[in-house]
C-alpha positions in Angstrom: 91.7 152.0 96.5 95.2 152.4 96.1 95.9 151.6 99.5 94.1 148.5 99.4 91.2 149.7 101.6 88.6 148.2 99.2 85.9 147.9 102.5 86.3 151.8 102.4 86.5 152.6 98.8 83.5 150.0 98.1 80.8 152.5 99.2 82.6 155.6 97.9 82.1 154.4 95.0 78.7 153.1 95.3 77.9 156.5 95.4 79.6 157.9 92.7 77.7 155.8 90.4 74.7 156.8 92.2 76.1 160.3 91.7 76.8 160.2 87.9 75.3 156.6 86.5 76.9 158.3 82.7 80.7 157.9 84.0 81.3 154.2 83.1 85.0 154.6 85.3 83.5 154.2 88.3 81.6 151.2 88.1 84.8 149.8 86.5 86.8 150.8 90.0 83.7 149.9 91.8 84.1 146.2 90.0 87.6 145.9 90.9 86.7 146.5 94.8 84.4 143.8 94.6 86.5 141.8 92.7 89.4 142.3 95.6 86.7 142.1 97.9 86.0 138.4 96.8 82.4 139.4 95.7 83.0 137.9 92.0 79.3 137.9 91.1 78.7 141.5 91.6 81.6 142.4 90.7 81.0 140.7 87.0 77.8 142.3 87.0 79.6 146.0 87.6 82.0 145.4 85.4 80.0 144.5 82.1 78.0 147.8 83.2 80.8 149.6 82.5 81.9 147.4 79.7 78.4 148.3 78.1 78.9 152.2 78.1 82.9 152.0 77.2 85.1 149.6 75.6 87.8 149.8 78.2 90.7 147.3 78.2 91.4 147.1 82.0 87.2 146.1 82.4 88.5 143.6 79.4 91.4 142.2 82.2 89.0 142.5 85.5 86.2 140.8 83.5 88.7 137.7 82.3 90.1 137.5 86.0 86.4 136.9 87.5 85.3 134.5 84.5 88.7 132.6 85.9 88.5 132.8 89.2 84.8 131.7 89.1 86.1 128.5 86.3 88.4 128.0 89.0 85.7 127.8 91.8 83.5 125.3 89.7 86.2 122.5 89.8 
């Protein structure tokens, strides 16, 4: 992710959730790959997943970027 290969790093985390559902850190780095990725929807969705199982202030950020960029979208 750091190198901004989010198409790589999307599945690799996919699967880390799938791995350990408990560790709320990788569906917040999966959100931000979606979120990069332009996916807002999903990524809003992964991101309050995490949100849910850890009050984390970076999910805070990502989440208030995508309710933006989605206001933004609308008009």
């Amino acid at each position: 992710m750091s190198r901004e290969a989010y198409w790589i790093a999307e599945p690799q985390f996919r699967r880390a959730v799938w791995l350990n559902p408990y560790e709320p850190e990788f569906k917040n780095h999966l959100a931000w790959c979606l979120y990069k990725r332009g996916k807002l929807a999903e990524a809003r969705l992964w991101g309050q997943k995490a949100l849910d199982q850890k009050d984390d202030p970076n999910t805070r950020i990502l989440l208030d970027l995508i309710g933006r960029k989605l206001d933004a979208e609308k008009g």
